[in-house]
C-alpha positions as CSV (number, residue, x, y, z in Angstrom):
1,X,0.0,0.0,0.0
2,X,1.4,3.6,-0.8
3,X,2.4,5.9,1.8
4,X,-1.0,8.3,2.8
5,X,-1.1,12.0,4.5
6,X,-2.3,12.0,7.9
7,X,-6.1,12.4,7.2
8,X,-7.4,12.9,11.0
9,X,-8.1,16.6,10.0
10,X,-8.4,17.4,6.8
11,X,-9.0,21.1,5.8
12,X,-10.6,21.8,2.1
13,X,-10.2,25.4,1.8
14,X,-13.0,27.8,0.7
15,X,-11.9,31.5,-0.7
16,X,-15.4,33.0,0.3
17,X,-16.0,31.7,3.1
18,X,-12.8,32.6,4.6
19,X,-12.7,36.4,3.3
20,X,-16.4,36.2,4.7
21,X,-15.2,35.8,8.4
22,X,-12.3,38.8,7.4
23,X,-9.6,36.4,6.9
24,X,-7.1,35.2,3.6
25,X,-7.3,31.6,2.9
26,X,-3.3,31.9,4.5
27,X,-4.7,33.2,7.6
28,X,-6.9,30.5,7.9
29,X,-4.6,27.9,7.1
30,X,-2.1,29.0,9.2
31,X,-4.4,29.5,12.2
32,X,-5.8,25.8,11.3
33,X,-2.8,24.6,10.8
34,X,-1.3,25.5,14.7
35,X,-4.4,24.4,16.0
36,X,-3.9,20.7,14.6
37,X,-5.2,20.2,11.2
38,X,-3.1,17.2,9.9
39,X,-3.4,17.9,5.8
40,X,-5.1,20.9,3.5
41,X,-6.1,20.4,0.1
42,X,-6.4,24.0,-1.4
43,X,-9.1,24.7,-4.1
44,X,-9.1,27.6,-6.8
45,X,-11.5,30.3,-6.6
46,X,-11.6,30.7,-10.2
47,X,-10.1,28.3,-13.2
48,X,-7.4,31.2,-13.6
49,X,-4.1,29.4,-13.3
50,X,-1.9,32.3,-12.2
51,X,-3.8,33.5,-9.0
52,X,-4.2,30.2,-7.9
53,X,-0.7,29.1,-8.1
54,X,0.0,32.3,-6.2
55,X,-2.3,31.4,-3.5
56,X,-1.1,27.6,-3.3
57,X,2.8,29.3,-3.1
58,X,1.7,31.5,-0.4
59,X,-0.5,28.8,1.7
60,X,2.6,26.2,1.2
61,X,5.4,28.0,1.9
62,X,4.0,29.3,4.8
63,X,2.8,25.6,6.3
64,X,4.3,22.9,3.4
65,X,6.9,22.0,5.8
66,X,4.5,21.2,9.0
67,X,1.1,19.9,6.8
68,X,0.6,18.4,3.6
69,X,-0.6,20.7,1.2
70,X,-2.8,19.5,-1.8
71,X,-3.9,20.8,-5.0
72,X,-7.1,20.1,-5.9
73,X,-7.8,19.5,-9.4
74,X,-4.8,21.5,-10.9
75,X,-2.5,19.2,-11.6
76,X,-0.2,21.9,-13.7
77,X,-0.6,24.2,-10.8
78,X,0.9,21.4,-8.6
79,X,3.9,21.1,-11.1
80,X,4.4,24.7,-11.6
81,X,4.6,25.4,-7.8
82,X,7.2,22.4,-7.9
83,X,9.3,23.7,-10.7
84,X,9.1,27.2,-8.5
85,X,10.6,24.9,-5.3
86,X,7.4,25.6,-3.6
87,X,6.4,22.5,-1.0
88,X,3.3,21.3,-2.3
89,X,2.7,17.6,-1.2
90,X,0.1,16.2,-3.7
91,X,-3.0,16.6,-6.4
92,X,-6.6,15.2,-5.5
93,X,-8.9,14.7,-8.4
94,X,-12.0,13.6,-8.8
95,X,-14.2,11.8,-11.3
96,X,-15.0,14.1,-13.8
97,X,-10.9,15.2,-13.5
98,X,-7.9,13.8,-15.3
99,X,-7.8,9.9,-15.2
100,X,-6.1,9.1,-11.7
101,X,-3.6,7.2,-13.6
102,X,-2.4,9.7,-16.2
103,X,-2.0,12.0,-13.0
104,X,0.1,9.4,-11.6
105,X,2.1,9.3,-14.0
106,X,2.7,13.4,-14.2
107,X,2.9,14.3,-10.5
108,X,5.7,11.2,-10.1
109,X,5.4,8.3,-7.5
110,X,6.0,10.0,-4.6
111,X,3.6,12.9,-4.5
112,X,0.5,12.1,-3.2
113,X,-2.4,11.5,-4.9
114,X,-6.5,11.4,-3.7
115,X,-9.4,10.4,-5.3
116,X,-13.2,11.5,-4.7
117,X,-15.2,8.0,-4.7
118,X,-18.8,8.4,-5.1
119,X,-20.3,4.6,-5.6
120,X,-19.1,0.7,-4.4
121,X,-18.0,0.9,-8.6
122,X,-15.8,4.1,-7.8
123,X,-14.4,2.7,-5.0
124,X,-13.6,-0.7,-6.4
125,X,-11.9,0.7,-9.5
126,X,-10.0,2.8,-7.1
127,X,-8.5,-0.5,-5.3
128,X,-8.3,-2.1,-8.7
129,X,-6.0,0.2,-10.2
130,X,-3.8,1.0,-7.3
131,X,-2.4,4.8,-7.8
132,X,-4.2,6.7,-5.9
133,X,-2.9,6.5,-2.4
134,X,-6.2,7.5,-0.7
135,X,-10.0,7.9,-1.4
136,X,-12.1,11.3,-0.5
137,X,-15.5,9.6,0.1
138,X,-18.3,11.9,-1.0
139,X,-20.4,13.2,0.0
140,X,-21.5,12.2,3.9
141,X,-24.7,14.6,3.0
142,X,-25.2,17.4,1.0
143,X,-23.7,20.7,1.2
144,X,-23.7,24.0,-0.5
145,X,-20.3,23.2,-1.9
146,X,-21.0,19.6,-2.4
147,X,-24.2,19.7,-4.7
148,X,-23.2,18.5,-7.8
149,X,-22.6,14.4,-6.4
150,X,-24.1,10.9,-6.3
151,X,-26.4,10.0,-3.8
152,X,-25.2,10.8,0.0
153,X,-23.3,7.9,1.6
154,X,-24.4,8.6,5.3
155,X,-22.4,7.0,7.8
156,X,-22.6,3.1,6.8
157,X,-22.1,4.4,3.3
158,X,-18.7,5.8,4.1
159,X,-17.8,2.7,6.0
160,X,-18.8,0.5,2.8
161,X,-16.6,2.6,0.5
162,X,-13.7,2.6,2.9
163,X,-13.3,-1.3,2.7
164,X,-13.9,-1.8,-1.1
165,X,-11.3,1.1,-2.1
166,X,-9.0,-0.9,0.7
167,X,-6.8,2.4,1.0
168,X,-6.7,5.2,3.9
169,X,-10.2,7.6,3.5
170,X,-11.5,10.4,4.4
171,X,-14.9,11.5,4.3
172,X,-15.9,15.3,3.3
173,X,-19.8,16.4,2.7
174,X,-20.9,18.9,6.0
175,X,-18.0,16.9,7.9
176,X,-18.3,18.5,11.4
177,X,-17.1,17.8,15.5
178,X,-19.9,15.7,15.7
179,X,-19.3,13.4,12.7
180,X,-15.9,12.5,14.3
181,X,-16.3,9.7,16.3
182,X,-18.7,7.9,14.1
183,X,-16.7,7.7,11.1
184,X,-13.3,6.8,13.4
185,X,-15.7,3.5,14.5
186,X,-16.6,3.1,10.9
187,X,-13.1,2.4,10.1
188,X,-12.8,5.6,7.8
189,X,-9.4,7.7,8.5
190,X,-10.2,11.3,8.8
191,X,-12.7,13.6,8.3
192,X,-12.6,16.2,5.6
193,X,-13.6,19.8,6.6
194,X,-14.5,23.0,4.8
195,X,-17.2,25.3,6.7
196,X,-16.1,23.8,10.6
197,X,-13.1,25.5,10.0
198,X,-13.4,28.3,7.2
199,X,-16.4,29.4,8.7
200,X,-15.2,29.5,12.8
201,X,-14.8,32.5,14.4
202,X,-11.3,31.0,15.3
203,X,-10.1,28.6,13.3
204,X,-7.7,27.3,15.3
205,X,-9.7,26.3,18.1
206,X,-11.7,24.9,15.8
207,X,-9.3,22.9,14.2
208,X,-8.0,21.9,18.2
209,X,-11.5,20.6,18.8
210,X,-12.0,18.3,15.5
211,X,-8.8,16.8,16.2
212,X,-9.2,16.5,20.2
213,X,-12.9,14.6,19.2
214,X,-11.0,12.2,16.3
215,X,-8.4,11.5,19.2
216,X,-10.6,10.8,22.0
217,X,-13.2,8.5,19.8
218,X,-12.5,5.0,19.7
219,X,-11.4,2.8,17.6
220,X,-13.0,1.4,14.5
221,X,-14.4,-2.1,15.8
222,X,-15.5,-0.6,18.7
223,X,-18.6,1.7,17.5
224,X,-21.4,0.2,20.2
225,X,-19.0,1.8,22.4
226,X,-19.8,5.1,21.2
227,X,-23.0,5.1,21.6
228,X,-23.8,6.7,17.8
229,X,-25.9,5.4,15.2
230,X,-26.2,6.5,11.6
231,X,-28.0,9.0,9.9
């Protein structure tokens, strides 16, 4: 199996809703970033290559070397931020992106490299083919910057995905504090966050909190423990 980010604490960036609460995306990730979020996948505000590749060199140079940083989708952002000696970590695409192998093949065998699953099909093609080095399972429900998806997975939905892709996971789709512990139990590896954290009035708290809930829930294999049943 290849080598995964930590995944406990994922933050997905969002450009408006971080200049909403009068912060850059850098502030935010900085701030998220001390308080404990393990990995942050940056996406682009607009399909503009230059401005995006300044904000991913701003974000990573500022955190690359405590945090992995990911570029979503922009797979020549990722490379041009390399060939600039900027610490980016990895590229996470999705279905409708560049085939996961062909981005394998251009980001090199040691960047990492995730993959949005949708459906058990998604999920086994993902094990099947072997390059990504972990699955982002979405969505757990609906949000207003996950609309555009296959039918929500819920909680026994994400652990069902999990197994077939047989890789490390992360969930993203309203992920919040409370969704913590149920998706440790489920077996799934981290929880994938975009408003918890973008939208706090101090993201590093927030971040502090998501990872002090992922830490104190048990184990998966251990969910009657917990008390938690789907939704």
């Amino acid at each position: 199996m290849r080598n995964a980010p930590d995944l406990r604490v994922y933050l997905v960036t969002d450009a408006e809703q971080c200049e909403s609460m009068g912060r850059s995306v850098r502030e935010t990730v900085e701030a998220a970033v001390e308080g404990g979020a393990t990995c942050v996948q940056l996406r682009a505000k607009t399909s503009d290559g230059g401005p995006f590749l300044d904000e991913v060199c701003e974000v990573a140079n500022a955190v690359g070397d405590q945090v992995p940083v990911i570029v979503n989708d922009r797979v020549d952002v990722f490379l041009a931020a390399r060939a600039l000696g900027v610490p980016v970590a990895g590229v996470h695409v999705g279905q409708s992106d560049l085939p996961a192998k062909v981005v394998r093949e251009m980001i090199g065998e040691v960047a990492f490299l995730g993959l949005s699953v949708g459906t058990d099909e998604e999920a086994r093609i993902a094990a099947s083919e072997g390059v990504a080095d972990h699955v982002g399972l979405s969505v757990l429900r609906t949000t207003a910057t996950k609309t555009n998806t296959p039918d929500v997975l819920g909680y026994d939905g994400c652990e069902r995905l999990a197994r077939l892709a047989v890789m490390p996971s992360v969930a993203i789709g309203g992920v919040g504090i409370d969704d913590m512990a149920p998706l440790k139990a489920r077996g799934v590896n981290g929880g994938a966050v975009v408003s918890a954290i973008c939208c706090a009035e101090d993201p590093k708290q927030a971040a502090r909190d998501l990872l002090n809930a992922w830490s104190s829930a048990p184990d998966a294999g251990r969910q009657e423990a917990t008390g938690v049943s789907d939704r």
